[in-house]
Backbone as a chain_set.jsonl record, in Angstrom:
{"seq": "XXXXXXXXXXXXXXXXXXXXXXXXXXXXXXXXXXXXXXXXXXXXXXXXXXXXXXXXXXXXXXXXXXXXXXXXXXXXXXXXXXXXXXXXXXXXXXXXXXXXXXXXXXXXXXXXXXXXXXXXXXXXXXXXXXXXXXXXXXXXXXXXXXXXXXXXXXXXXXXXXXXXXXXXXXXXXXXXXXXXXXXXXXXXXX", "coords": {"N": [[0.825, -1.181, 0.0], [1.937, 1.433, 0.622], [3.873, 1.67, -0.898], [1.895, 1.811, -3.359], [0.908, 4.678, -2.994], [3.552, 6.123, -3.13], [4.212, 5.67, -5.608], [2.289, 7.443, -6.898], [2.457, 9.716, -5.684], [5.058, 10.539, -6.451], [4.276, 10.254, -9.362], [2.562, 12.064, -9.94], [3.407, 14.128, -8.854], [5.598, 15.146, -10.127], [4.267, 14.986, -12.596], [2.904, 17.216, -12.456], [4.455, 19.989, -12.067], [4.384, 22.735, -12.93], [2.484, 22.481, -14.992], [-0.908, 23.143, -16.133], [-2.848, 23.509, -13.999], [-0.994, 24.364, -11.788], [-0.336, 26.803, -12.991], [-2.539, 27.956, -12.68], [-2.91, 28.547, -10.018], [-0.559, 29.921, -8.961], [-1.262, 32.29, -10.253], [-3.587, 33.535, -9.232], [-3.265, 33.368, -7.021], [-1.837, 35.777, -7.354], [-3.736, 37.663, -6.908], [-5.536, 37.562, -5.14], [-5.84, 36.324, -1.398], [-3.488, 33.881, -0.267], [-4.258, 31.478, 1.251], [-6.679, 31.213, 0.548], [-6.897, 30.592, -2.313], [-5.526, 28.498, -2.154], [-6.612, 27.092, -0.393], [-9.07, 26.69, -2.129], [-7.722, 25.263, -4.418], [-7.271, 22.95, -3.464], [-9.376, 22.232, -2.816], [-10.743, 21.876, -5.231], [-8.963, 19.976, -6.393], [-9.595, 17.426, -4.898], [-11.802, 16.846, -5.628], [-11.598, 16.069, -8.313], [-9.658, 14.516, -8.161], [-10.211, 12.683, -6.702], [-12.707, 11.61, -7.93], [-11.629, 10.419, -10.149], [-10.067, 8.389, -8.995], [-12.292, 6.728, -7.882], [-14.404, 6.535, -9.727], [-12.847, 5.127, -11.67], [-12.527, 4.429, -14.788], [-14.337, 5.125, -15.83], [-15.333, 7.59, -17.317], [-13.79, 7.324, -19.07], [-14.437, 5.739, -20.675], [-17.064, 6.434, -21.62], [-16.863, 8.752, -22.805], [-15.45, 10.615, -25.076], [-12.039, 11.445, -24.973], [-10.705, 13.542, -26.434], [-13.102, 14.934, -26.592], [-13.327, 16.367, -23.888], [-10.583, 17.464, -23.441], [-10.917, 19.645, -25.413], [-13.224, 21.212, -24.605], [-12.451, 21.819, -22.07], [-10.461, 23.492, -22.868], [-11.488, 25.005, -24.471], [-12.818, 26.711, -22.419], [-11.209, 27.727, -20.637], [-9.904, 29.577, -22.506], [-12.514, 31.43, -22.508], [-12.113, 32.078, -20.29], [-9.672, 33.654, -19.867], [-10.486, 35.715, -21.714], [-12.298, 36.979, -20.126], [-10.462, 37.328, -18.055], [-8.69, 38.927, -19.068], [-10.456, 41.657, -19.572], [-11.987, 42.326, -17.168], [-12.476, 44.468, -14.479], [-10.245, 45.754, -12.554], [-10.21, 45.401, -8.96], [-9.842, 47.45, -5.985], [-7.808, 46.608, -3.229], [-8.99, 46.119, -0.534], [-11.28, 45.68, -1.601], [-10.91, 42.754, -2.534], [-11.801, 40.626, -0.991], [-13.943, 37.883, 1.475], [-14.637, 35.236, -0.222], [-13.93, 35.187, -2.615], [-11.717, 34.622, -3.757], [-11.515, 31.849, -3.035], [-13.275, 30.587, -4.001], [-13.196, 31.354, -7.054], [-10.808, 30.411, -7.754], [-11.111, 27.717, -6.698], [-13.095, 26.45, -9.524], [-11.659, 27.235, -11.426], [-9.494, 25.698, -10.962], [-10.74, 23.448, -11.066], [-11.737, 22.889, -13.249], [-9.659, 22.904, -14.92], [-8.2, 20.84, -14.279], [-9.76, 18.509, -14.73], [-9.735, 15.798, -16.534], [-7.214, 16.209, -17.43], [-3.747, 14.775, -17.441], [-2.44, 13.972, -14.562], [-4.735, 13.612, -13.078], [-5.613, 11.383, -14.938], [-3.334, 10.032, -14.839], [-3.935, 9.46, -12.174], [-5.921, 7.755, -12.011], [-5.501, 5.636, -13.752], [-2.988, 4.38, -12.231], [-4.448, 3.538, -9.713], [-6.148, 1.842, -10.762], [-4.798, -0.152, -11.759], [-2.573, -0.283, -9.487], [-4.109, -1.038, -7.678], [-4.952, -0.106, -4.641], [-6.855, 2.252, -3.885], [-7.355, 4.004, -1.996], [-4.586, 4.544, -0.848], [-3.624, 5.501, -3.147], [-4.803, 7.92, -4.176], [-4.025, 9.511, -2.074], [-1.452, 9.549, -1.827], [-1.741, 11.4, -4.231], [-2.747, 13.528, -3.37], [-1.415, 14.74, -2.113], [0.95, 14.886, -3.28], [-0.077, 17.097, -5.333], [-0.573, 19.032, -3.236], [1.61, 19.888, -2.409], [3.16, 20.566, -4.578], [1.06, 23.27, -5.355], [1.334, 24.585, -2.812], [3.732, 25.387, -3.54], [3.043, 27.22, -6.018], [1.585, 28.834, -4.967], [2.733, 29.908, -3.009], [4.876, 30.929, -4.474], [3.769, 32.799, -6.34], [2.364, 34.417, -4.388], [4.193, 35.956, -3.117], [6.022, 36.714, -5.096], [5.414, 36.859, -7.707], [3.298, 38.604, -7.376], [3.669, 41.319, -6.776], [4.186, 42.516, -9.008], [3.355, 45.223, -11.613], [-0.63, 45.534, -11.712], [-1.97, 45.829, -13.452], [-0.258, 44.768, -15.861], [-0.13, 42.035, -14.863], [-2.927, 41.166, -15.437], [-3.006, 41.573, -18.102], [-0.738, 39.065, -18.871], [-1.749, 37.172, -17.454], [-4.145, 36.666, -18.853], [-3.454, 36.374, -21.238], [-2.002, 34.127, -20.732], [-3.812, 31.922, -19.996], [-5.418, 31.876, -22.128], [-3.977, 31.152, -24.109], [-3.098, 28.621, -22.912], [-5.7, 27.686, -23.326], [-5.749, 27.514, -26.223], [-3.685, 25.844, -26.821], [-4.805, 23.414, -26.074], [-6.683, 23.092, -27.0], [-6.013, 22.709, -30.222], [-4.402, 20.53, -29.663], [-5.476, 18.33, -28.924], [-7.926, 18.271, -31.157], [-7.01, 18.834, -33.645], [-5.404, 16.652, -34.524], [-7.526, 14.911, -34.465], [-8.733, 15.949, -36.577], [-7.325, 15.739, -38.645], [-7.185, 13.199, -39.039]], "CA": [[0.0, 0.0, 0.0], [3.08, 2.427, 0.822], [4.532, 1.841, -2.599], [1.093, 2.935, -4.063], [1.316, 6.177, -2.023], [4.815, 6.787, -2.767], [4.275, 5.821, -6.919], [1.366, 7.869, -6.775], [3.519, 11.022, -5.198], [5.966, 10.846, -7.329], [3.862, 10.618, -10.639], [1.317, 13.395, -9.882], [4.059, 15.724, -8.006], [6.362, 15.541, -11.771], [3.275, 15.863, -13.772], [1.968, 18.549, -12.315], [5.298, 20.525, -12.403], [4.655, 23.704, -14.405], [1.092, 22.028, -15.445], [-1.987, 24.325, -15.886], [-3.438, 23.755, -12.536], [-0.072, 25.065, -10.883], [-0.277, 27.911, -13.471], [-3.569, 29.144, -12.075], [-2.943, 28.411, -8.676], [0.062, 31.108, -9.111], [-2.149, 33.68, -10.881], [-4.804, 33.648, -8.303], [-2.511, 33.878, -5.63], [-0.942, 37.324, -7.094], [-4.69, 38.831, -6.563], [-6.138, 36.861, -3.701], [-5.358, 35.863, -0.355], [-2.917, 32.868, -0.713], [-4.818, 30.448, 1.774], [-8.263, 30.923, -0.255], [-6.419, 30.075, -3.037], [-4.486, 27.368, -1.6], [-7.988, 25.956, -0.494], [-9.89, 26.793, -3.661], [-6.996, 24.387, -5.595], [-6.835, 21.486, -3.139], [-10.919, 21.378, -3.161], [-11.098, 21.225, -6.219], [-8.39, 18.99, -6.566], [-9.832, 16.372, -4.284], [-12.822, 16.073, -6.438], [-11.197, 15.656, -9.153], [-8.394, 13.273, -8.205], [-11.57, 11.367, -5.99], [-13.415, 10.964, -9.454], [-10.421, 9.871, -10.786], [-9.95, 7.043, -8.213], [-13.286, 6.503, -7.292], [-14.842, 6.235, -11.379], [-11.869, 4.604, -12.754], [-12.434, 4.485, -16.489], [-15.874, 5.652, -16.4], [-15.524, 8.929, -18.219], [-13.08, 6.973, -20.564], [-15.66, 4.687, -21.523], [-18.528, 7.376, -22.218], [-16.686, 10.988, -23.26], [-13.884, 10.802, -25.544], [-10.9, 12.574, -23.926], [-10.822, 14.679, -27.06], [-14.512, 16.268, -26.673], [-13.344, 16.496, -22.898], [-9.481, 18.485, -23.255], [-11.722, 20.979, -26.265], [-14.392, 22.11, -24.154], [-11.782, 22.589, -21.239], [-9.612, 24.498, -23.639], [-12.049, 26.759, -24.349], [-13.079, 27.172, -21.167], [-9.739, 28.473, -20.705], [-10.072, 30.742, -23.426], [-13.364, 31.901, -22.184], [-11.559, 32.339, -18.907], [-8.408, 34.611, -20.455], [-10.837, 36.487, -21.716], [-12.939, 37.168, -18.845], [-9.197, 37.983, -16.977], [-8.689, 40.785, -19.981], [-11.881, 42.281, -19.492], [-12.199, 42.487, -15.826], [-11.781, 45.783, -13.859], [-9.774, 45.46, -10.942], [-11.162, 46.307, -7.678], [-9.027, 47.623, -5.052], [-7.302, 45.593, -2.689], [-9.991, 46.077, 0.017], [-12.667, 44.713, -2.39], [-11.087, 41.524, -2.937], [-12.063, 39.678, -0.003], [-15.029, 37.305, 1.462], [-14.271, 33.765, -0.343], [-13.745, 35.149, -4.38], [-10.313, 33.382, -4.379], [-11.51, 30.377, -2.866], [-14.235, 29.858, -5.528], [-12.738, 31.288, -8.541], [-9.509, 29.251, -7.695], [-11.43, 26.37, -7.16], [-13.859, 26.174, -10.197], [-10.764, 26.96, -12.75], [-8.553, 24.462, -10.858], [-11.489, 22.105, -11.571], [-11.966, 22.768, -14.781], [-8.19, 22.62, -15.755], [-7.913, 19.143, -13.933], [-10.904, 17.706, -15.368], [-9.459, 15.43, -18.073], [-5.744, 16.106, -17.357], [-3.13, 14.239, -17.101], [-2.26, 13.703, -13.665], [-5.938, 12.553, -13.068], [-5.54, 10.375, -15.789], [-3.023, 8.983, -14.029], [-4.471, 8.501, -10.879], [-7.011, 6.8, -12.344], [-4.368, 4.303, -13.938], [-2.34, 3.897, -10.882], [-5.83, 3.583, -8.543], [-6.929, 0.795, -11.247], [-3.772, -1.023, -12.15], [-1.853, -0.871, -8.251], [-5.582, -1.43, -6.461], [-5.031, 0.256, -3.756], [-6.992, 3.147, -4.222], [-7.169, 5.204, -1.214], [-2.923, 4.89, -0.983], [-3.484, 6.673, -4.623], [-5.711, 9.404, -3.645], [-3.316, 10.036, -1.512], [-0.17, 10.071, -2.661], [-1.789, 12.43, -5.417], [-3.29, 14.684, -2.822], [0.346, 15.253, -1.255], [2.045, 15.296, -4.252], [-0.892, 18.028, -5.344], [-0.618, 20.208, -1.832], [3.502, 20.437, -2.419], [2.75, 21.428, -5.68], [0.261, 24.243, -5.476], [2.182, 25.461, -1.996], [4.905, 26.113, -4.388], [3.228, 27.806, -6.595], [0.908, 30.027, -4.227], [3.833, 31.185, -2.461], [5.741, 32.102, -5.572], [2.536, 33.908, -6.73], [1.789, 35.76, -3.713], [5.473, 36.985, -2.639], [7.192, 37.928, -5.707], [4.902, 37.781, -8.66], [1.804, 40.025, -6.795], [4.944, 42.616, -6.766], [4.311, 43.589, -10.685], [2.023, 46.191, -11.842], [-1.688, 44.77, -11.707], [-2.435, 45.699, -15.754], [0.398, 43.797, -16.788], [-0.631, 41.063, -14.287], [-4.009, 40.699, -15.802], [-3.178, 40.877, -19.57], [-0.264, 38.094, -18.668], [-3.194, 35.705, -17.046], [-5.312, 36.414, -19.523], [-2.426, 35.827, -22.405], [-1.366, 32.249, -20.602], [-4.996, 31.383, -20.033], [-6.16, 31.808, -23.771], [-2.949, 30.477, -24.785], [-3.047, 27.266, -22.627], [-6.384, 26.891, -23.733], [-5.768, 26.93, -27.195], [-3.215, 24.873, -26.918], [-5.624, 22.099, -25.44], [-7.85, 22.518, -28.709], [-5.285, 22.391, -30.765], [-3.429, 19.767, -29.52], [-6.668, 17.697, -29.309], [-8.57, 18.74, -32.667], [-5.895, 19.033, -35.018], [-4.83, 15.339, -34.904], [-8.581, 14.287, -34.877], [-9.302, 16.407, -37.762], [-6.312, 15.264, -40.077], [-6.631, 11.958, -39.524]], "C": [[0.884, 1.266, 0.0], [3.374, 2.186, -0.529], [3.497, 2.447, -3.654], [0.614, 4.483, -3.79], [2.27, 6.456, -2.907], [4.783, 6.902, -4.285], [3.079, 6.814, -7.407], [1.578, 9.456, -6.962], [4.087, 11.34, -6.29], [5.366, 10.978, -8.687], [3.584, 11.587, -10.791], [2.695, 14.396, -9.518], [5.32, 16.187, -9.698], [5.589, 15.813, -12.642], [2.717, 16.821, -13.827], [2.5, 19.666, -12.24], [4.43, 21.777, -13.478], [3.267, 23.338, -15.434], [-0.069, 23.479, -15.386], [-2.75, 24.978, -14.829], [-2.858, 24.307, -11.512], [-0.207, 26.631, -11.455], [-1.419, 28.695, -12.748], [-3.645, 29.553, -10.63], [-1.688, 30.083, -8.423], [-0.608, 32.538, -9.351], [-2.863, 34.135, -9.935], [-3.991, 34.151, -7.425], [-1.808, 35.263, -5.804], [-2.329, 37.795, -6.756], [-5.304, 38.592, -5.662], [-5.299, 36.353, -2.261], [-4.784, 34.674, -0.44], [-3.66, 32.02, 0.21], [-6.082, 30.337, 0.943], [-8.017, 30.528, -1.031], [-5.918, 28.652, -3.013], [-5.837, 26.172, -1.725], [-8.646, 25.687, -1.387], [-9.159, 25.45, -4.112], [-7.17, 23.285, -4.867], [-8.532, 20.818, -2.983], [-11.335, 20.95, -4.317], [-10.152, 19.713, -7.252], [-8.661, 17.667, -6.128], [-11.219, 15.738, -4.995], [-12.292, 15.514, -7.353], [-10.246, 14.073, -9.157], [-9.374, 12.074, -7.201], [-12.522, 11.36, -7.081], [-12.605, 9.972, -9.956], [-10.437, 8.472, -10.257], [-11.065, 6.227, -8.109], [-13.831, 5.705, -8.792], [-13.812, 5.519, -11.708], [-11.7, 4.689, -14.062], [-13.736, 4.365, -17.047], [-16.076, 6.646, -17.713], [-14.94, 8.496, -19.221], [-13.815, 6.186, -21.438], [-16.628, 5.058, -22.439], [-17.913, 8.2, -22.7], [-15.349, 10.046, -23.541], [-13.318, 11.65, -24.861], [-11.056, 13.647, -25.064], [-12.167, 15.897, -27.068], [-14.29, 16.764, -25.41], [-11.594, 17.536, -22.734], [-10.511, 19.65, -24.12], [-12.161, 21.437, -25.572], [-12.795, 23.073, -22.406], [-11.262, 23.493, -21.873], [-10.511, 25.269, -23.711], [-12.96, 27.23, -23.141], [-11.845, 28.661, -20.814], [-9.604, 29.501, -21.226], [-11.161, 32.153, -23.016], [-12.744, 32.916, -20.995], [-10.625, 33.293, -18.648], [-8.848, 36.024, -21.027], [-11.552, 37.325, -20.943], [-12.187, 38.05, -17.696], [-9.038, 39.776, -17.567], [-9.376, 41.915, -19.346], [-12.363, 43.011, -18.156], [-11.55, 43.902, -15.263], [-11.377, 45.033, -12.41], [-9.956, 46.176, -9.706], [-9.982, 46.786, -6.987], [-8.917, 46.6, -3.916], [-8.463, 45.045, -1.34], [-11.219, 45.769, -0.23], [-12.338, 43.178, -2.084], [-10.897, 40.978, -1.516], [-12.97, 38.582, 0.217], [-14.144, 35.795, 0.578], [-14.205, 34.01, -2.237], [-12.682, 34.258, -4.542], [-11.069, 32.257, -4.305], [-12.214, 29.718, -4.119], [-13.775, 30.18, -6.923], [-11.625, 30.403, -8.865], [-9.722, 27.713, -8.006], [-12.639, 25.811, -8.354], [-12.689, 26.447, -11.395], [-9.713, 25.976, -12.394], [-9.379, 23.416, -11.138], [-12.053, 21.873, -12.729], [-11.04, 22.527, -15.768], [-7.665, 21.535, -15.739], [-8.489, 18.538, -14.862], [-10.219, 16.946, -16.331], [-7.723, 15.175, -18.538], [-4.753, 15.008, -17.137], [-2.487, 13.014, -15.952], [-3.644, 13.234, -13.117], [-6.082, 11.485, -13.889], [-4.7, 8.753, -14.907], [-2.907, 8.623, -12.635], [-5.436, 7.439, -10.628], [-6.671, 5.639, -13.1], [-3.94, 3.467, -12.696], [-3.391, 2.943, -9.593], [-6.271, 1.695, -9.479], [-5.571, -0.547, -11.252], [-2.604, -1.251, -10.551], [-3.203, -1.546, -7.311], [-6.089, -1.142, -5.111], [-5.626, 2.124, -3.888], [-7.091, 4.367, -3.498], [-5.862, 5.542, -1.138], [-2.972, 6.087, -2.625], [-3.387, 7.991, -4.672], [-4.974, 9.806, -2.565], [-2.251, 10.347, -1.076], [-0.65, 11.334, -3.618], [-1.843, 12.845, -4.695], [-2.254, 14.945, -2.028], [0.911, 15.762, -1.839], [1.267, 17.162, -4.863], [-0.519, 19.326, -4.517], [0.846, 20.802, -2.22], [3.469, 21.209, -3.636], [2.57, 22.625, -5.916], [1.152, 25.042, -4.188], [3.229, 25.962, -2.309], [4.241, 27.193, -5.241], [2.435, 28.876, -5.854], [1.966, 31.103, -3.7], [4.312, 32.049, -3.65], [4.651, 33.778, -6.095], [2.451, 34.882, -5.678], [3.078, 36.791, -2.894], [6.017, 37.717, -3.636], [6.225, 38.262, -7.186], [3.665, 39.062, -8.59], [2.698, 41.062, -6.937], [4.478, 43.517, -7.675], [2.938, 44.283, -10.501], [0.827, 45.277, -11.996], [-2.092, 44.281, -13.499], [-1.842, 44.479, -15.97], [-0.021, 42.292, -15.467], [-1.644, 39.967, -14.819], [-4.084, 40.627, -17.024], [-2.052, 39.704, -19.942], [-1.153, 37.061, -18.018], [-4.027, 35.855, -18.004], [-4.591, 35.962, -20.917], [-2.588, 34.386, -21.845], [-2.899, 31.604, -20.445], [-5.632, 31.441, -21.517], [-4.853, 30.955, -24.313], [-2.483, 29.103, -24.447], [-4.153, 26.466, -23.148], [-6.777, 26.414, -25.213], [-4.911, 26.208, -28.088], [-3.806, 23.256, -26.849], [-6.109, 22.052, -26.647], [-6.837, 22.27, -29.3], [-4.731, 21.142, -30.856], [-4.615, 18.5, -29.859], [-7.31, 17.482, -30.679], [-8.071, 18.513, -34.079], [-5.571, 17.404, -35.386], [-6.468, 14.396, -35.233], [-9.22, 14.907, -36.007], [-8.346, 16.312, -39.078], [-6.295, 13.687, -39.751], [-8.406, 10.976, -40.131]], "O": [[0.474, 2.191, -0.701], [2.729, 2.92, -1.278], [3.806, 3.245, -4.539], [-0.025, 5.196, -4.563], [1.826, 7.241, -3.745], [5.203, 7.984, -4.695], [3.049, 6.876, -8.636], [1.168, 10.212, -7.842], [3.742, 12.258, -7.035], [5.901, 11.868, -9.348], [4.117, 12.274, -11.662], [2.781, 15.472, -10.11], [5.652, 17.303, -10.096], [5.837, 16.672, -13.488], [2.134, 17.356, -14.77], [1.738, 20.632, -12.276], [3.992, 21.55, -14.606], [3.107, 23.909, -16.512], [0.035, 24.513, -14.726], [-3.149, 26.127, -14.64], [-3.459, 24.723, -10.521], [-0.203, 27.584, -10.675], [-1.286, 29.837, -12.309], [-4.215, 30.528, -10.141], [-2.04, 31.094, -7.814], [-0.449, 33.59, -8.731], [-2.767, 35.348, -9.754], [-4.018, 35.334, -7.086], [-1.299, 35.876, -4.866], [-2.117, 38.732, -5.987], [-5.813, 39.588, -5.147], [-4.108, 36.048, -2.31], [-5.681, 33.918, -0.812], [-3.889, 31.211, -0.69], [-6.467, 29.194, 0.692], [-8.806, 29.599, -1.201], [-6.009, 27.852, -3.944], [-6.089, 25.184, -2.415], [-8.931, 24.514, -1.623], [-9.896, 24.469, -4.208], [-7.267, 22.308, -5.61], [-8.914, 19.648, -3.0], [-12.061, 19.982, -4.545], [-10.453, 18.947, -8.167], [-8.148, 16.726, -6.734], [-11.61, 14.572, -4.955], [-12.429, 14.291, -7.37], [-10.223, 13.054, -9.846], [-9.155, 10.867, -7.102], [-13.485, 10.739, -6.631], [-12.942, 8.803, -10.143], [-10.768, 7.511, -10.95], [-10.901, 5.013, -8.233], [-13.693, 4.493, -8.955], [-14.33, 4.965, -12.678], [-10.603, 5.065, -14.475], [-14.184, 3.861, -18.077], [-16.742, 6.493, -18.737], [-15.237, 8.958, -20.323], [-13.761, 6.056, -22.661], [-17.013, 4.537, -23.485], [-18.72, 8.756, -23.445], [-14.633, 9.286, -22.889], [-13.879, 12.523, -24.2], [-11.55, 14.711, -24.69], [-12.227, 17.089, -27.371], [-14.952, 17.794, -25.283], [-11.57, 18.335, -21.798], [-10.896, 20.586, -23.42], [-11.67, 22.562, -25.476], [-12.487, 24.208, -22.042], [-11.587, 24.604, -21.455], [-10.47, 26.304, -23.046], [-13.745, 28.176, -23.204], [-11.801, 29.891, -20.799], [-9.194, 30.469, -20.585], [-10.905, 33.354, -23.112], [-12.88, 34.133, -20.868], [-10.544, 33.823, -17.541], [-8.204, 37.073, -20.997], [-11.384, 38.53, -21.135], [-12.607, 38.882, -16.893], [-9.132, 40.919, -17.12], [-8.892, 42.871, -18.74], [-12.996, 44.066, -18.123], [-10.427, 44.331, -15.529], [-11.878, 44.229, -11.624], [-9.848, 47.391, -9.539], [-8.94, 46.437, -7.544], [-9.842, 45.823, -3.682], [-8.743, 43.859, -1.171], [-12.117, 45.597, 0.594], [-13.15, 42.427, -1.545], [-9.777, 40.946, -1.007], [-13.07, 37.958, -0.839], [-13.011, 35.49, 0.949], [-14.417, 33.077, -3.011], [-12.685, 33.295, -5.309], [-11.341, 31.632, -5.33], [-11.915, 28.797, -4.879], [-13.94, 29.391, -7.854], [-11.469, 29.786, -9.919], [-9.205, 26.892, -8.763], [-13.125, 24.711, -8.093], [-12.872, 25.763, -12.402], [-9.06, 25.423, -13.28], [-8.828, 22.371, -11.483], [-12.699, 20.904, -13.127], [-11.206, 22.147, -16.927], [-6.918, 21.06, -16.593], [-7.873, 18.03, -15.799], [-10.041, 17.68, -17.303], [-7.171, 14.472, -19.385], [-5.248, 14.151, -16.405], [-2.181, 11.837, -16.144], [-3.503, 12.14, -12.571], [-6.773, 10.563, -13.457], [-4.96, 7.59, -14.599], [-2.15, 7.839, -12.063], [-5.706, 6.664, -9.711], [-7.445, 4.683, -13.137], [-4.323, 2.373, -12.282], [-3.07, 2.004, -8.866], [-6.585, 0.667, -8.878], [-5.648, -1.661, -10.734], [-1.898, -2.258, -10.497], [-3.119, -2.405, -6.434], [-7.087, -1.575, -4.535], [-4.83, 3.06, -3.965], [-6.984, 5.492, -3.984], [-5.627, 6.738, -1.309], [-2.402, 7.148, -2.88], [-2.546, 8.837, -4.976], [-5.537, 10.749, -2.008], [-1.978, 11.163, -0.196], [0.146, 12.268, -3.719], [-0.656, 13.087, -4.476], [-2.562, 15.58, -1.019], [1.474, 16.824, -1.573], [1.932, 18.196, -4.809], [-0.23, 20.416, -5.012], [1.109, 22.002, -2.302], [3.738, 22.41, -3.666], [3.417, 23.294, -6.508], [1.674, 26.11, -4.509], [3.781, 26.845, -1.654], [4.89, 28.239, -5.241], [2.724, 30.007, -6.245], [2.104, 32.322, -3.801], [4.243, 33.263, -3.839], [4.767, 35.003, -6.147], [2.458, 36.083, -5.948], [2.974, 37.879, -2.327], [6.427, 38.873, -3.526], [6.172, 39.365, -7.729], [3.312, 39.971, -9.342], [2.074, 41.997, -7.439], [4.319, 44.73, -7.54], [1.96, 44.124, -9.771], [1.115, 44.158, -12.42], [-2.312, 43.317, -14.232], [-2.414, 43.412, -16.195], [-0.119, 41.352, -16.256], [-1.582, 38.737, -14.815], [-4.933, 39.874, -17.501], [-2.146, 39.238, -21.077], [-0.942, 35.908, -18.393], [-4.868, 34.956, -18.021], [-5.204, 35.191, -21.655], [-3.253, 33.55, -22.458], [-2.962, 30.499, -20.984], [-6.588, 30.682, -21.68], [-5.095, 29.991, -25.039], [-1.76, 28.426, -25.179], [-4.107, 25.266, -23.418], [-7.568, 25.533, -25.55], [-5.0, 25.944, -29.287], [-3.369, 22.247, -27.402], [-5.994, 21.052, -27.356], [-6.444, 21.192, -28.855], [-4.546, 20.616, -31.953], [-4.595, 17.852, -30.905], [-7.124, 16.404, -31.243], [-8.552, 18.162, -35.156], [-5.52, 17.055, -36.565], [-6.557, 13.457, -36.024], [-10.265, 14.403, -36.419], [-8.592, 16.715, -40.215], [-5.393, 12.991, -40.219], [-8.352, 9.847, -40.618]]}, "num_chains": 1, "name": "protein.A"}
């Protein structure tokens, strides 16, 4: 059971490196309180990576992965634009629980389908131990995102807000149309 923990850790905590779900977890954290954030990502991470375990190869069965990275992608897109667009309140606005929920409804929309759920939902099916899974990911996950909250809320919150918000709204349109792309393109040439 320790070895599916520990292979578990180690998958999720390298795949998720520099992944989309760390990317937003950063972003959020330059304009929000880094614990709402923190929480936002690991709630919505626990659904996700407890679908993952829990369903096994449900969603793979019914929903192609490709109609399931597209719609995220343009979520994403939706989402970049949304960042553009947005006036920024003053610092004394953003309070009450906005991080937590905006954090955690784009960390659960960026998971959804990803990778590192993918392969928890390998690992969960193929070691059998599925709570050791779910929780190795959800470690490897927490180390993760506590990396990138901090970075976000010490040195990149620093920069001017503008350029803040048309850099999240650049990497958010641009991750998500990478997802279509990457998706689409190979199912539409072949």
């Amino acid at each position: 059971m320790f070895a599916a923990a520990l292979a578990a850790f180690i998958t999720v905590f390298v795949a998720e490196f520099g992944d989309k779900t760390q990317l937003v977890s950063l972003s959020m954290a330059c304009r929000y309180p880094p614990l709402q954030v923190l929480a936002g990502a690991m709630a919505a991470l626990a659904v996700v990576i407890g679908l993952a375990v829990a369903v096994g190869g449900f969603l793979s069965a019914y929903l192609p992965h490709t109609l399931i990275a597209v719609i995220s992608g343009l979520v994403f897109i939706v989402m970049g634009i949304f960042s553009y667009r947005r006036q920024d309140k003053p610092d004394e606005e953003c309070s009450g629980r906005d991080g937590f929920i905006q954090t955690m409804v784009m960390v659960f929309v960026a998971e959804f389908g990803d990778k590192t759920q993918l392969a928890a939902m390998f690992l969960a099916a193929g070691l059998g131990y599925p709570g050791a899974v779910f929780g190795g990911a959800m470690l490897a996950m927490f180390f993760n995102h506590l990396i990138a909250v901090y970075i976000g809320s010490r040195f990149v919150s620093r920069l001017d807000p503008r350029y803040l918000r048309i850099g999240t709204a650049v990497l958010f349109c641009l991750v998500g149309l990478i997802m279509v792309l990457w998706e689409a393109l190979p199912a539409l040439l072949s």
